[in-house]
matplotlib code that plots the C-alpha trace (Angstrom):
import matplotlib.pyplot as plt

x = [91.7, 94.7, 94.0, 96.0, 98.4, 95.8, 92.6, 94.5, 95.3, 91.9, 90.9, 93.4, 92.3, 88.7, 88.7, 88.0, 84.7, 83.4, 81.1, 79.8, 76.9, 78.3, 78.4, 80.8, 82.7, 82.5, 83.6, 86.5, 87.7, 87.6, 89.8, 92.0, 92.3, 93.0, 95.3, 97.5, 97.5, 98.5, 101.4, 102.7, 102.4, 104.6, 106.8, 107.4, 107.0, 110.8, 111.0, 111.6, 108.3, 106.5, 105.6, 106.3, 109.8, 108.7, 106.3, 108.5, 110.7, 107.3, 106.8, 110.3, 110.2, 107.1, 108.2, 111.1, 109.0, 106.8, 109.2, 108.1, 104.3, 102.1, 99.9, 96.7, 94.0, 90.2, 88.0, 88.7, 88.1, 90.6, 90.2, 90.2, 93.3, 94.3, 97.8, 100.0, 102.3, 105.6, 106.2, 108.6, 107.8, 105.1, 102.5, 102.7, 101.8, 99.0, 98.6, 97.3, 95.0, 92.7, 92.9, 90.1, 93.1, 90.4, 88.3, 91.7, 90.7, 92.4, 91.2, 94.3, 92.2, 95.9, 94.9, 91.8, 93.1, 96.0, 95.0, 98.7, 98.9, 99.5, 102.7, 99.7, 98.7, 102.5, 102.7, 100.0, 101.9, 105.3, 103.6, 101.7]
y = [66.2, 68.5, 71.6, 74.6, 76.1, 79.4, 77.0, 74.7, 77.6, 78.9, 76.0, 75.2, 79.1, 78.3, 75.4, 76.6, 78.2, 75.5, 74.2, 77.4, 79.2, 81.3, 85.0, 83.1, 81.7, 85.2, 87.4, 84.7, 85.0, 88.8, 89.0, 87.0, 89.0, 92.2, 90.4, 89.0, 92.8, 94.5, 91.5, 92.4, 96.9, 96.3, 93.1, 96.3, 99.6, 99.9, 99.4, 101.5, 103.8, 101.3, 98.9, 95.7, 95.8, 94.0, 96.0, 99.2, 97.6, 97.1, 100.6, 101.8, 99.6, 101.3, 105.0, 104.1, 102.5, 105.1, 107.8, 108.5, 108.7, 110.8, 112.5, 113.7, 114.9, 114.4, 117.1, 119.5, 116.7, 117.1, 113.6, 111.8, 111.3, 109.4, 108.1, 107.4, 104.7, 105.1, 102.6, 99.9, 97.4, 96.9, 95.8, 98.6, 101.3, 103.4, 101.7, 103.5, 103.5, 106.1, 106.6, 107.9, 108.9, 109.9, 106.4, 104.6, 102.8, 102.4, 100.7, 98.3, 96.6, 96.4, 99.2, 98.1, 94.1, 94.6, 97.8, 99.8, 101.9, 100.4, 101.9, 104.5, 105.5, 105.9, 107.9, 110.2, 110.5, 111.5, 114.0, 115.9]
z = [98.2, 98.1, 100.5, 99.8, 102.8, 103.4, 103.7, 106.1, 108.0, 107.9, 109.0, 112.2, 113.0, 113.1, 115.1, 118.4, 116.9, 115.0, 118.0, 118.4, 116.8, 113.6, 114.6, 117.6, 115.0, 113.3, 116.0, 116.9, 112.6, 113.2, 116.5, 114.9, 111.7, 114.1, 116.3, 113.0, 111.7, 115.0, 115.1, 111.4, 112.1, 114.7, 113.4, 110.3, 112.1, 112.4, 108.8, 106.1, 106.2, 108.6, 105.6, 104.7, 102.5, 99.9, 99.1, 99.3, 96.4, 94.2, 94.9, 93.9, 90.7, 90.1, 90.3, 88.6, 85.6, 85.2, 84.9, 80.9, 81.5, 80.1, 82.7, 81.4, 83.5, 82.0, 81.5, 84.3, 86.7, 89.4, 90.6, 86.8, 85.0, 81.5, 82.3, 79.0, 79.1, 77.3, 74.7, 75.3, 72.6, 69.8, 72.1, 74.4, 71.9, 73.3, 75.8, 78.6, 81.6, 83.9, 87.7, 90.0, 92.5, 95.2, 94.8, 94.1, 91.4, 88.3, 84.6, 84.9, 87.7, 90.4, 92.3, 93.7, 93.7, 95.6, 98.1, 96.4, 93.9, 90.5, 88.7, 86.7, 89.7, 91.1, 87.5, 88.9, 92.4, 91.0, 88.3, 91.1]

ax = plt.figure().add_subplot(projection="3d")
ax.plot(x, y, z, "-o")
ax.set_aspect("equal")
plt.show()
């Protein structure tokens, strides 16, 4: 079998709970989880903007790229927005996606799959 590096880690994490019953073993994946996040807010808090800077550059790149949007908001619904995406080759033509800014979901799925706003959502920020 070839394991990949996250379940192996998952897996060396776990190890002290695996004798116990599983809301042990639950309660032991959960400090864990909060102890690993409190490590990486402070390994980044005297970062850029306290975030990781990788994702600042996505970011950038993103309000960078979405400079020519179209901004569009849907029916008088001050939370629903058509965003318009300039077009940059044949397949992008009329292309374009909606936002829920207040549910932070987006059609182009990136929003909700990677918890940061997707460069139609980063469209909506820099139009507001």
């Amino acid at each position: 079998f070839t394991t990949s590096n996250v379940s192996e880690s998952s897996n060396f994490a776990l190890e002290e709970g695996r004798n116990g019953c599983w809301f042990d073993c639950l309660v032991l994946f959960l400090e864990k989880t909060i102890t690993k996040v409190a490590t990486l807010r402070e390994k980044h808090s005297h970062t850029k903007y306290g975030v990781n800077p990788e994702i600042v550059k996505v970011l950038e790149k993103r309000w960078e790229g979405c400079a020519a949007f179209n901004i569009i908001q849907v029916q008088n619904d001050a939370n629903n927005y058509l965003i318009q995406r300039k077009e940059n080759t044949f397949l992008d033509r009329n292309q374009g996606h909606q936002i829920w800014k207040e549910q932070k979901i987006c059609t182009c799925g990136r929003w909700q799959e990677f918890a940061i706003p997707c460069i139609d959502a980063m469209a909506y920020y820099r139009y507001v």
